[in-house]
N, C-alpha and C positions, 0 to 999 in steps of 0.2 A: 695800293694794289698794283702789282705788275702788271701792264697792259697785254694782250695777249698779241702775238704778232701776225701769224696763221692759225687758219682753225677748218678744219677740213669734216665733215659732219655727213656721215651715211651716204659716201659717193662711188657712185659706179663709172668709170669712162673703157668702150670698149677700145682698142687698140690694134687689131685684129691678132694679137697675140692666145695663147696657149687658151686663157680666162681673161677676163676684164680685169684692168686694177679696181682692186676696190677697199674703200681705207674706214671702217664704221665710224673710228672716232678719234683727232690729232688736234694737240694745242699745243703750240708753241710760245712760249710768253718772251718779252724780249732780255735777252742774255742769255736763253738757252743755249744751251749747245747738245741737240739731239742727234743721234744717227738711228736707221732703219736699215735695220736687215734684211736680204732676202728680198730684194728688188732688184733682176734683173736686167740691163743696159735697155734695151727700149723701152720697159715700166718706168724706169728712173726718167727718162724725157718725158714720157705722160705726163709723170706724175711735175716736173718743170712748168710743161705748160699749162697744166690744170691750175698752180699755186701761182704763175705768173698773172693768169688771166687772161694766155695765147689763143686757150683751149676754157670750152665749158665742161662742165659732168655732164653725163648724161642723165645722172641721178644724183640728188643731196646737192653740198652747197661749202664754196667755198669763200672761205671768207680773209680777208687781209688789214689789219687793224679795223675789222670790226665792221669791216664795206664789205659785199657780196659783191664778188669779179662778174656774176651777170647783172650789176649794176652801171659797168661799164657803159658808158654810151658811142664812143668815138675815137680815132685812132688817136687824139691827141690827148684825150683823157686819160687813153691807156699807157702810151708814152712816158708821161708823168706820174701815173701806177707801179709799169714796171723799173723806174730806176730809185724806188726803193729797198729795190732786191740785186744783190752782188751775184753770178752766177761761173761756178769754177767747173769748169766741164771741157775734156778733148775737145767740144765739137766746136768751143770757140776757137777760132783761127788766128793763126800767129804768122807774121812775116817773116820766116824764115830767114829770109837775107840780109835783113835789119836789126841791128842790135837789141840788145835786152831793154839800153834805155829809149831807143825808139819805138818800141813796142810797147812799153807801158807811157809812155807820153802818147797814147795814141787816145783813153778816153778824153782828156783834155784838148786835146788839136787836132789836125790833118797838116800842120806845118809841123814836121818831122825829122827834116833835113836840110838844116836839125832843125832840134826844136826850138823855141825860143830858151831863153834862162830861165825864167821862172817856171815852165813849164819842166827844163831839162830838171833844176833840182827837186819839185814834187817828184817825178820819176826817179831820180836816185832817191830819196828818202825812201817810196816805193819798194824797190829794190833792196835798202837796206831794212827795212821794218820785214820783210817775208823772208829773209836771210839767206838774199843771194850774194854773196863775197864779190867784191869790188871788183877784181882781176877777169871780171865774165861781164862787165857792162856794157863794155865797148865789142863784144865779141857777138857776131850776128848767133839767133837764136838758136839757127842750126846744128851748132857746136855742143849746144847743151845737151845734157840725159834728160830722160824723161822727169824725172825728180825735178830738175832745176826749169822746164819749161812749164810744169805744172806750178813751180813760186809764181813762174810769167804771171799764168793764166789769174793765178789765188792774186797777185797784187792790181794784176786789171781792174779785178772784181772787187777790191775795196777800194778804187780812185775814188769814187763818187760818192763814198761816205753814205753805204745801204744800212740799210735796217738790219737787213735779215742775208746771210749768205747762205746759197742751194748749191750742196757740194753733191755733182751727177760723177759719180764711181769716180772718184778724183784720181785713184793709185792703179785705176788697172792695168796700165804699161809701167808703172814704178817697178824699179827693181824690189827684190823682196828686202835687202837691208836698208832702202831708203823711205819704206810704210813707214816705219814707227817714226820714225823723227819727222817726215812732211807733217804727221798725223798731229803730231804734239806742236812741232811751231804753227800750224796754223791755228789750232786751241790756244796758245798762248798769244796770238796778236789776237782773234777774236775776244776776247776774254780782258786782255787791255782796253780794246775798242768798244769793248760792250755791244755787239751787235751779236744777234743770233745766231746761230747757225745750225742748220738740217743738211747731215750728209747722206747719199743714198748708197748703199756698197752692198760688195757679198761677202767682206772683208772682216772677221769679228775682231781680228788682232787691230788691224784701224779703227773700228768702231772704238772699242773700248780707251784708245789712245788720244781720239778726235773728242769724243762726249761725255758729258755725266750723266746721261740717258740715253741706255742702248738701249732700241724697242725692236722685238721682228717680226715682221709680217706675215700672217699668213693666210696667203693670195683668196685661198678658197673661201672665208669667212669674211677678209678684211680688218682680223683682229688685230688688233697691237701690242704685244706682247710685253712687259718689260724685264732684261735679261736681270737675273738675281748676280751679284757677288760671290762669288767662292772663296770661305772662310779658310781656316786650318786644317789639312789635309782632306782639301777638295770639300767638305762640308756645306749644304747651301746655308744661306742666312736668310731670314724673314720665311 
């Protein structure tokens, strides 16, 4: 039996937004690759910190291979909790002035410049497994588009060999021709790696590209939807 990786069970957290997130009922087993619609940019952090274990519910319970996150006891226990989980989101911060491969040699070290060898080729493999082209390594992050500083981010977030990666609106400054292709090479390294992944967007063209399970949420219930297929001339199936 597939283990189950997240499981999110009748939770309310308010956020002092619109309505409270609220999700009745999510399981993610490991090698999913799930996205959620219809979570807007501050719900998608909620909902980060609720699954990391940063944040409690206010109601229900959130569970991570099978531990309830209010079972946490201390900041070192949680430490060790949350780097089970990869996390690809704007709001992690990149050095701008420091190249691509200093910046992904960065979960491994604080010695940067440079890095040591072993540590500089984990980063170029890095870089090459999230498919950022050789001729941009040495070039401070600055230079890159939004597309290419979001690989940064998606190849940070697999240094450490996570369980589960939490993609918070990964493409909302991506240009519009570069969704679908971030959307799919990161489905294809997750999916080599076997590690889960839950994207949050308002994106259905990503979704559909990133998951084999698009669900949508909606806010008011907390239901989770799941989007049907569209057969031969627009026709649903199931």
């Amino acid at each position: 039996m597939t283990p189950v990786v997240l499981e999110l069970t009748d939770v309310i957290k308010d956020y002092r937004g619109l309505r409270p997130l609220r999700i009745q009922q999510l399981s993610v087993a490991a090698g999913d690759a799930t996205a959620i619609v219809g979570v807007d940019q501050p719900m998608a952090e909620t909902f980060v910190n609720l699954a990391t274990g940063a944040t409690l519910p206010d109601r229900g319970e959130v569970k991570v291979f099978g531990r309830a996150t209010s079972s946490i006891n201390d900041s070192a226990e949680w430490l060790a909790f949350v780097d089970r989980f990869g996390i690809v989101s704007e709001r992690a911060v990149l050095l701008g002035e420091l190249t691509v491969i200093q910046n992904l040699a960065m979960p491994f070290t604080l010695e940067i410049e440079p890095p040591p060898e072993d540590v500089r080729m984990s980063a170029e493999q890095l870089a090459h497994e999230v498919g950022l082209p050789e001729a941009s390594w040495r070039r401070p992050v600055t230079e890159l588009n939004a597309a290419g500083r979001m690989r940064v981010r998606f190849g940070r977030a697999l240094a450490l060999d996570p369980a589960i990666l939490l993609l918070e609106h990964p493409t909302a400054t991506v240009a519009r021709e570069d969704t679908l292709p971030l959307g799919r090479s990161i489905r294809v390294v997750a999916e080599r790696r076997g590690v889960a992944t839950l994207t949050l967007t308002a994106d259905r063209d990503l979704a559909a590209a990133i998951a084999t399970r698009v669900l949508t949420l909606e806010p008011a219930s907390g239901l989770l939807k799941e989007r049907r297929h569209l057969g031969w001339f627009g026709r649903r199936l199931g």
